[in-house]
Each structure stands twice: as C-alpha cells, then as structure tokens.
Backbone as a ProteinNet text record, in pm:
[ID]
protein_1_A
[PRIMARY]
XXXXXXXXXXXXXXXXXXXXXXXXXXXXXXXXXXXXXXXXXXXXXXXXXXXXXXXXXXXXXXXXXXXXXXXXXXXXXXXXXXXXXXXXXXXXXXXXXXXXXXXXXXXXXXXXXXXXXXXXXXXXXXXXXXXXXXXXXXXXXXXXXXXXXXXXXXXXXXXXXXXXXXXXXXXXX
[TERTIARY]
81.5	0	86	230.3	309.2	375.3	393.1	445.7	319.2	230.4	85.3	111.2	103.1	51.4	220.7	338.1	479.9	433.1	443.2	407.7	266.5	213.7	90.8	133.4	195.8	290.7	342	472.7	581.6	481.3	404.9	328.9	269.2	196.3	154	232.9	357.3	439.8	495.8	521.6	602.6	476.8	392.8	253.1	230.7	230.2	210.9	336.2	461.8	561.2	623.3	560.8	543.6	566.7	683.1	719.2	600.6	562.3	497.8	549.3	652.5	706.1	621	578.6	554.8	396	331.1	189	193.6	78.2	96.6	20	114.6	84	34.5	-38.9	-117.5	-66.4	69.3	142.3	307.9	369.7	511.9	528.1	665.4	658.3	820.6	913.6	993.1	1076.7	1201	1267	1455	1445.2	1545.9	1663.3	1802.4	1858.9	1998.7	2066.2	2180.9	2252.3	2424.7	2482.5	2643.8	2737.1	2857.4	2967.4	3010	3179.2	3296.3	3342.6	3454.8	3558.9	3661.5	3780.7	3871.5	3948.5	4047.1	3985.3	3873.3	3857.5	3881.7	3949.6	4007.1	3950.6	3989.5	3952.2	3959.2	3985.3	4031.6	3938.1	3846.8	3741.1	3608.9	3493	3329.1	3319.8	3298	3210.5	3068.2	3006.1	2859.5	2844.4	2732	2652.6	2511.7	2511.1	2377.8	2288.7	2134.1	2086.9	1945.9	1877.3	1794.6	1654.3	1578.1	1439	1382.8	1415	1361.4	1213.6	1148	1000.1	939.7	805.4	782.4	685.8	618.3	496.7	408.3	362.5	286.7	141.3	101.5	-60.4	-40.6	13.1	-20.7	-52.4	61.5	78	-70.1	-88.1	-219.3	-353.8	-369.7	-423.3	-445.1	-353.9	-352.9	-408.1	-350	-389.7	-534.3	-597.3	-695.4	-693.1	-601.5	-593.3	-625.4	-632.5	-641.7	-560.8	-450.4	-303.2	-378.1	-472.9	-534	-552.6	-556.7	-549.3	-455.8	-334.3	-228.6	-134.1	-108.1	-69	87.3	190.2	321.3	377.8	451.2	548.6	718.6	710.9	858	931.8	1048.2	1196.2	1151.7	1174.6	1100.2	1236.9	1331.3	1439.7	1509	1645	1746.3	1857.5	1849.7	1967.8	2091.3	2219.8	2309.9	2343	2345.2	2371.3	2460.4	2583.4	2653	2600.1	2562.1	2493.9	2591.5	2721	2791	2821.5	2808.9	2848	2975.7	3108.3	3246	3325.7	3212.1	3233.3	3207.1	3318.7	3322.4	3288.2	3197	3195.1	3290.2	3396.3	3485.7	3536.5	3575.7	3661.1	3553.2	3425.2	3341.1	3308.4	3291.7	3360.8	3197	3115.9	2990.6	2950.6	2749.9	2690.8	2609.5	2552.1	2420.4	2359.6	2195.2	2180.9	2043.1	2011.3	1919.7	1817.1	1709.7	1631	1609.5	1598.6	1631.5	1561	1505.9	1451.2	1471	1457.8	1445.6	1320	1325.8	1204.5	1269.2	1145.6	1138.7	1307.5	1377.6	1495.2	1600.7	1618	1676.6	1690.6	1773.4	1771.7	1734.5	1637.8	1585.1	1664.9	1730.9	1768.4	1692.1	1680	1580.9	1689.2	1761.2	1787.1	1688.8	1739.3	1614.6	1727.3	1839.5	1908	2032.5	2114.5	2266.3	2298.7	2440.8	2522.1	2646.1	2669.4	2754.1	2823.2	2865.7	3008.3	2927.3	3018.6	2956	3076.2	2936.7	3028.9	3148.5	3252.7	3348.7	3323.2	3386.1	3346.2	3202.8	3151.2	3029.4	2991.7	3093.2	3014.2	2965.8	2917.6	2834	2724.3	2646.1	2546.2	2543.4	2498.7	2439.1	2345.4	2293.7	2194.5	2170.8	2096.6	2056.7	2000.8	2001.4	1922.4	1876.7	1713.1	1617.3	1597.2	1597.2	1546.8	1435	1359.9	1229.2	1229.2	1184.1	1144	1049.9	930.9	820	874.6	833.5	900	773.5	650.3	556.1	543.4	598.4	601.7	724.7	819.6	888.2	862.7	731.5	753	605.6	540.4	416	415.8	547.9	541.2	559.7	627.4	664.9	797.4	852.2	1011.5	1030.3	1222.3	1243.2	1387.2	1487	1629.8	1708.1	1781.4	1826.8	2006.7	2082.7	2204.5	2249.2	2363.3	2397.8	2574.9	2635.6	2742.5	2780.8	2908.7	2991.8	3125.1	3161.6	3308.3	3384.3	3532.9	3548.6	3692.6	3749	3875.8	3975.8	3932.5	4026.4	4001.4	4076.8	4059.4	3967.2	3881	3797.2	3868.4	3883	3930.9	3933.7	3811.9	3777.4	3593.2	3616.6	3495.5	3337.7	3230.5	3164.3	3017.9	2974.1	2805.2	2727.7	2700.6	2621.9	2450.2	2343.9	2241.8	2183.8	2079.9	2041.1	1899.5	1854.7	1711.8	1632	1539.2	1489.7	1347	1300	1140.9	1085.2	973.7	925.4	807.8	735	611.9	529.6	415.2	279.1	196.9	135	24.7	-44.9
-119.2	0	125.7	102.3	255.9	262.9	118.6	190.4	226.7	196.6	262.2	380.6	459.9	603.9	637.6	600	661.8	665.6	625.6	655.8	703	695	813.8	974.4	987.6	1107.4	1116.6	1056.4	1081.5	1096.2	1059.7	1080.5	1202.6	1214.8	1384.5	1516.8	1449.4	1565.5	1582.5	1469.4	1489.7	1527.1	1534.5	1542.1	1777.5	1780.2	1908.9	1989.2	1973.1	2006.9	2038.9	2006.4	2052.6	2171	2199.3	2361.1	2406.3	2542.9	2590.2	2570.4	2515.2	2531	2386.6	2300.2	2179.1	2202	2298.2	2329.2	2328.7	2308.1	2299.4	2423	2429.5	2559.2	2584.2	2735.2	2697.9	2691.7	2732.5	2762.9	2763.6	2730	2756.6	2848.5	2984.8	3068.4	3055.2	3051.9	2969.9	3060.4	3153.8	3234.1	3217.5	3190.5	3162.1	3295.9	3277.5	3420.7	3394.9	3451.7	3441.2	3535.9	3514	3593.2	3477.8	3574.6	3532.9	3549.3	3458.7	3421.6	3428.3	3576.4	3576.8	3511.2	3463.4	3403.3	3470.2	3446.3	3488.2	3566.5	3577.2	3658.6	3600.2	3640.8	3600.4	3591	3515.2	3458.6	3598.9	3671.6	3778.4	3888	3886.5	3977.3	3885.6	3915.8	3877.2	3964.5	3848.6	3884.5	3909.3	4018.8	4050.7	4057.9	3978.4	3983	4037	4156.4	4238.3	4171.4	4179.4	4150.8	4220.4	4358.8	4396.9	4380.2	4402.3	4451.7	4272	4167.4	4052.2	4069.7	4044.8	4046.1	3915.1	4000.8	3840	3793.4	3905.5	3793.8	3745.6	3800.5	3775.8	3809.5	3899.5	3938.7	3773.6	3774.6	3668.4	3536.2	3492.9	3350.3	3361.9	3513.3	3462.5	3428.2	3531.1	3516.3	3357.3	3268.1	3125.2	3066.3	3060.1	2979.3	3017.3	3131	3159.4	3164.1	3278.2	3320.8	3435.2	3468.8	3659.8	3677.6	3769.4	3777.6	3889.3	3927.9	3990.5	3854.5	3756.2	3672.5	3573.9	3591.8	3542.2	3583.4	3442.1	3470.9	3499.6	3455.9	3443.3	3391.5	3445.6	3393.2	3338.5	3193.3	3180.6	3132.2	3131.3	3075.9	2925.8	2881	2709.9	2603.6	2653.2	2552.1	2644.9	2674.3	2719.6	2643.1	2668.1	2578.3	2709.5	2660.1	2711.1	2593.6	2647.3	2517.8	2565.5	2508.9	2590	2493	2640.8	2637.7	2542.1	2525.1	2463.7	2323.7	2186.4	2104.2	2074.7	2139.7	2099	2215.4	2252.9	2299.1	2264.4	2300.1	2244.3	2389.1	2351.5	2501.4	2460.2	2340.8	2354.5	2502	2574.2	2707.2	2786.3	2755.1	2869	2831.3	2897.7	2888	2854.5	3008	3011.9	3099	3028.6	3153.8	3239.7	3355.5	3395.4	3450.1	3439.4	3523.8	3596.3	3723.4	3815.8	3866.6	3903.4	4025.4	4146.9	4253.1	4356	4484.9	4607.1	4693.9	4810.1	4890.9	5066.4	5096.3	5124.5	5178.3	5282.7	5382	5532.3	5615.7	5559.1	5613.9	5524.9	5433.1	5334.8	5220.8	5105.3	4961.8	4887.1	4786.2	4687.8	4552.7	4485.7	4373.4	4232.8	4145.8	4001.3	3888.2	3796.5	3682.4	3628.7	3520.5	3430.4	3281	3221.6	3105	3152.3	3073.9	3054.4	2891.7	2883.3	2757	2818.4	2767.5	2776.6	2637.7	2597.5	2581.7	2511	2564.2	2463.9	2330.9	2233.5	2070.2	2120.7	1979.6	1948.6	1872.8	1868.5	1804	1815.3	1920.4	1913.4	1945.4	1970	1918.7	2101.3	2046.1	2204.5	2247.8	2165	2186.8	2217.6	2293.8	2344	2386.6	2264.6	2333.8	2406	2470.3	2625.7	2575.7	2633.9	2627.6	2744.4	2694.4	2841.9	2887.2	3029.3	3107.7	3084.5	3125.6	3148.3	3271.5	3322.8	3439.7	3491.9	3605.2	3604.1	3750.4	3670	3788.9	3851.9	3831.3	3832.3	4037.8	4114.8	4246.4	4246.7	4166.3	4167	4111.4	3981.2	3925.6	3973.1	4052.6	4091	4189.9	4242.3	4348.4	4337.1	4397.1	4384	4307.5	4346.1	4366.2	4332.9	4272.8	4226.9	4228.8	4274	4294.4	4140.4	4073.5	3979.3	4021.4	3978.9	4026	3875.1	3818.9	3724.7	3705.1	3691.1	3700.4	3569.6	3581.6	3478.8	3474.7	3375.4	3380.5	3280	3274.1	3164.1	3100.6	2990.5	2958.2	3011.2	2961.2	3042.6	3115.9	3139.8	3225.7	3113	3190.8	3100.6	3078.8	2956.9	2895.7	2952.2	2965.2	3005.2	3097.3	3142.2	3228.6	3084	3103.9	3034.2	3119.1	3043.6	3104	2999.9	3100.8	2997.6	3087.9	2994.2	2984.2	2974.8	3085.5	3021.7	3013.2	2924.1	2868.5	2922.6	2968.1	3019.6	2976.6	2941.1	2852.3	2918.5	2991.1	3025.9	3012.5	2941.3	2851.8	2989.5	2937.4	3069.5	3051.9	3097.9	3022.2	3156.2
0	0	0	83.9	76.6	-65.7	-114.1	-262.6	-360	-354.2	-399.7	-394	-287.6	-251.3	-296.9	-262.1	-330.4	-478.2	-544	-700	-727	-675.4	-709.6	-670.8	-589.8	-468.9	-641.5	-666.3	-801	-947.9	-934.4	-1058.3	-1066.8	-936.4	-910.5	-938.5	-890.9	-896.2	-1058.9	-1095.4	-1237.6	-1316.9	-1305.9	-1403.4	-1379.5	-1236.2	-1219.9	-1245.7	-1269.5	-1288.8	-1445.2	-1522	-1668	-1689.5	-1764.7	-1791.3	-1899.1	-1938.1	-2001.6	-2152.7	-2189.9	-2305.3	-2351.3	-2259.3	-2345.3	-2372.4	-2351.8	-2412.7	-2548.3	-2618.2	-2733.3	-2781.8	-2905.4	-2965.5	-3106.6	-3160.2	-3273.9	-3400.2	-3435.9	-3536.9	-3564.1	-3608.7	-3591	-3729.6	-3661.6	-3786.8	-3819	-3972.3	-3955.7	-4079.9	-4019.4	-4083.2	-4120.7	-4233	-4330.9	-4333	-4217.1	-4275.6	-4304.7	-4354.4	-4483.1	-4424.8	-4426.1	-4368.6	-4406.8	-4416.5	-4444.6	-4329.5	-4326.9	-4211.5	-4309.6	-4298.8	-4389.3	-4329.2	-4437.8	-4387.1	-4310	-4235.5	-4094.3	-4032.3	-3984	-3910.6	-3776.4	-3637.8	-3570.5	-3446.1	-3357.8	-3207.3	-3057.6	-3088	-3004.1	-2955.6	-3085.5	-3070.4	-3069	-2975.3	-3100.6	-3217.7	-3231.9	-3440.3	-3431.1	-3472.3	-3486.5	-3616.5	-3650.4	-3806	-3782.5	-3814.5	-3827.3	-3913.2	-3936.1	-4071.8	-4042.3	-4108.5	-4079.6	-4175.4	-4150.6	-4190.3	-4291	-4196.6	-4237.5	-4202.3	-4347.9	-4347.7	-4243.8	-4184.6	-4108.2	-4129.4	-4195.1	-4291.5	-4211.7	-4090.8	-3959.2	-4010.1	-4084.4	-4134.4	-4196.5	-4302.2	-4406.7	-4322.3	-4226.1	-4131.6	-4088.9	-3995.6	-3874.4	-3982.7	-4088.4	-4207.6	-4241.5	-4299.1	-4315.9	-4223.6	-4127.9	-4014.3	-3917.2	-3992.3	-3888	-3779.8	-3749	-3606.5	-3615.2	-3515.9	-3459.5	-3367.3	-3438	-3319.9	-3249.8	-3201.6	-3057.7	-2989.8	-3022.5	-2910.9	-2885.6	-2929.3	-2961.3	-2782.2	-2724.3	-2557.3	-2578.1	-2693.3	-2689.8	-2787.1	-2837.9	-2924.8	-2893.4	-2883.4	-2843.2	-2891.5	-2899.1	-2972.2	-2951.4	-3082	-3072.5	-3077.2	-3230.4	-3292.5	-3363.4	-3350.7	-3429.6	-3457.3	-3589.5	-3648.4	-3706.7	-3741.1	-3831	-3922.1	-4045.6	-4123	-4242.4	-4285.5	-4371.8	-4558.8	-4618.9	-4775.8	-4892	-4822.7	-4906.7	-4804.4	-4812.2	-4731.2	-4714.5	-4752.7	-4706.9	-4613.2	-4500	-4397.4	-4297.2	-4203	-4025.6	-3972.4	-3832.4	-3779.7	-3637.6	-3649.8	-3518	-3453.5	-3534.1	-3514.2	-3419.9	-3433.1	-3338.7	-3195.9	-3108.4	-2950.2	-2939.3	-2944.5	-2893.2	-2987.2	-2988.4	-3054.6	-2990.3	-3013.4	-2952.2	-3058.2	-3057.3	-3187.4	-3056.9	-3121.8	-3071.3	-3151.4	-3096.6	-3160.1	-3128.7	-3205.4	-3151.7	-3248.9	-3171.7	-3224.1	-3215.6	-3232.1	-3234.8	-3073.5	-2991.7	-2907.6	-2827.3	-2837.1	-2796.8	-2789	-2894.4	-2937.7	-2896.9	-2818	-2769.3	-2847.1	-2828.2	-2891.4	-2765.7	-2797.4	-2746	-2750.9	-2736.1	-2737.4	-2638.2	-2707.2	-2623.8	-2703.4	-2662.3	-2655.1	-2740	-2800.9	-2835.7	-2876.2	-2917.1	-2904.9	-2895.5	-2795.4	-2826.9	-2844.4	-2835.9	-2817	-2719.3	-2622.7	-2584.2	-2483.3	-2489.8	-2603.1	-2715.3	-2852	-2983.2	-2934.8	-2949.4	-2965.1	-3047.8	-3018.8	-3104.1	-3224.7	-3316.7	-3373.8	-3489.5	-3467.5	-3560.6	-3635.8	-3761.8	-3880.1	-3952.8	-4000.7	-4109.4	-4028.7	-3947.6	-3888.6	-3740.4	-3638.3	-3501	-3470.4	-3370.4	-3310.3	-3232.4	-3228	-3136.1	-3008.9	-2898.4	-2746.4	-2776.8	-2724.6	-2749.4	-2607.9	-2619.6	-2508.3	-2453.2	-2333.2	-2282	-2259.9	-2343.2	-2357.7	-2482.5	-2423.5	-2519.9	-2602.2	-2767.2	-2857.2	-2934.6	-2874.2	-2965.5	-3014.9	-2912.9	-2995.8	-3105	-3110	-3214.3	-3365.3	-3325.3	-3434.1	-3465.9	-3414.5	-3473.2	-3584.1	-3567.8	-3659.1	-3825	-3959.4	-4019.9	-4104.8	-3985.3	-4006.9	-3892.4	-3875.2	-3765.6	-3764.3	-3674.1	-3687.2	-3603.4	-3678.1	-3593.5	-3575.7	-3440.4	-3440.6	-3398.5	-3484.3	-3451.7	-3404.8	-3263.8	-3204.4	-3221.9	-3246.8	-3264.1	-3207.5	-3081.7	-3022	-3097.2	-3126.6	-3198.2	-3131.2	-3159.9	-3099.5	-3154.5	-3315.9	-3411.6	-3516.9	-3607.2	-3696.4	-3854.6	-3875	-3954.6	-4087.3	-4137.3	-4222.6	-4378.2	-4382.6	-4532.6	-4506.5	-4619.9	-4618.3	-4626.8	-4575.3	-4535.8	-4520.1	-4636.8	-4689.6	-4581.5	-4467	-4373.6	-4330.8	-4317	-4312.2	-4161.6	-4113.9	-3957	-3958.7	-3955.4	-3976.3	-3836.6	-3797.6	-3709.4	-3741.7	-3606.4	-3544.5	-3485.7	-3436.9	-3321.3	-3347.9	-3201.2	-3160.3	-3171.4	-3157.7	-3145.2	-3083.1	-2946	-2808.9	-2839.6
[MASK]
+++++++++++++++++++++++++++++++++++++++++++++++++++++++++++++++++++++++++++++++++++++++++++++++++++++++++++++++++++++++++++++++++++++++++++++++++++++++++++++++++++++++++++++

C-alpha cells in the first residue's frame, strides 16, 4: 500500500511540474537568414553579423492559419539551427553563438535573446543546433520587419569564407 501512494505522490508531482514550453501551440513561424563568415577573421574579438528589416509575414501567417493575433498569448523561440549552404564545412573554429532580436524603441535599442550555443560541440560538422530562449518575442515578431544580431566567439581564426544559413522557429500560443 506505501508503494501505492509513493508513485501516485511521483506521478503527481512529475505530471504538475510541466514547464509551459511543453503546451501545445497553434502555429510555428519559420525564418530563413543568410549571412557570411569571412575568412580569418580572428579569435580575439566577437564577431557581430547584423541583418535587418527581415520580413515576417505575420498578417499573411495569422491570415492562413486563422488566427487573430489579438489573441495570440506568446510567441517563443522554438528551434534554431546554423547550417553551412555549401556542405564541405566544419563550424569547429566557433567557440559560442548567440543570436538576438532587436529593435528601435522610444529612441533606444531593445535587445531580447532568443538562441545561443555555448560551447559549440566538437566536432560538428556544417550543422548546429541552437538552445532556445524562454522568452516572449511576440512584440517583435508581430510586426513587419524584424532585426536579428547574430554574435559569434570563436577559438580560431575562420578557415575560409563560409556562406552559412540560420534557420529560425518560433512557436505561437
């Protein structure tokens, strides 16, 4: 009977303990951005790759999907990838990433997190995956346009110039 009520106790708890991220959500919105790693650029400094005024196509999405973003609770960082456009690239040389979003407000810049890597595995290849933030971007991605800043620490100096790709996910509640 006490291991009865012990696993009903552990079941309770692991059942009420569910982060909010595992709710399910009505849409995923899923942005393609392009940006170049010139060759030698070196380990000493971060590297920032700006890339502004990516359309987000948010009328059209809620539009499709029949929603009404007035009732839209959050928008969050779902899956980020980096993936390099040519396959005979390693991204060993890069330490850590962070990528951000970021805006213009009341004359100021806004900056919000939304994935890093830190440390990038060894070893991996053309491809990384992103750790997404918790954090809600839904005034960023409601709008038109959307500024992403992507930081890069590296060990060394990058090999060769490198047409690389960061695939960006974010859920919709």
């Amino acid at each position: 009977m006490k291991k009865l009520i012990f696993i009903f106790l552990v079941v309770s708890v692991m059942v009420s303990c569910r982060k909010d991220t595992e709710r399910a959500f009505l849409f995923e919105m899923e942005y393609p951005v392009d940006f170049t790693i010139n060759a030698g650029i070196g380990p000493y400094v971060s590297h920032y790759f700006e890339i502004q005024g990516i359309q987000t196509f948010a009328d059209s999405l809620f539009a499709f999907h029949n929603v009404d973003p007035a009732t839209i609770e959050s928008i969050l960082p779902r899956k980020g990838r980096l993936v390099a456009v040519f396959s005979d690239v390693e991204y060993d040389f890069i330490k850590n990433i962070e990528v951000e979003l970021y805006d213009e407000v009341n004359g100021s810049i806004l900056r919000l997190p939304a994935y890093y890597r830190d440390p990038v595995p060894e070893k991996t290849g053309g491809q990384v995956d992103l750790v997404s933030e918790e954090v809600d971007l839904k005034d960023f991605m409601l709008k038109d346009k959307m500024n992403f800043r992507i930081k890069l620490q590296l060990y060394g100096a990058a090999p060769k110039t490198i047409e690389s790709r960061l695939i960006l996910t974010f859920a919709v509640r």
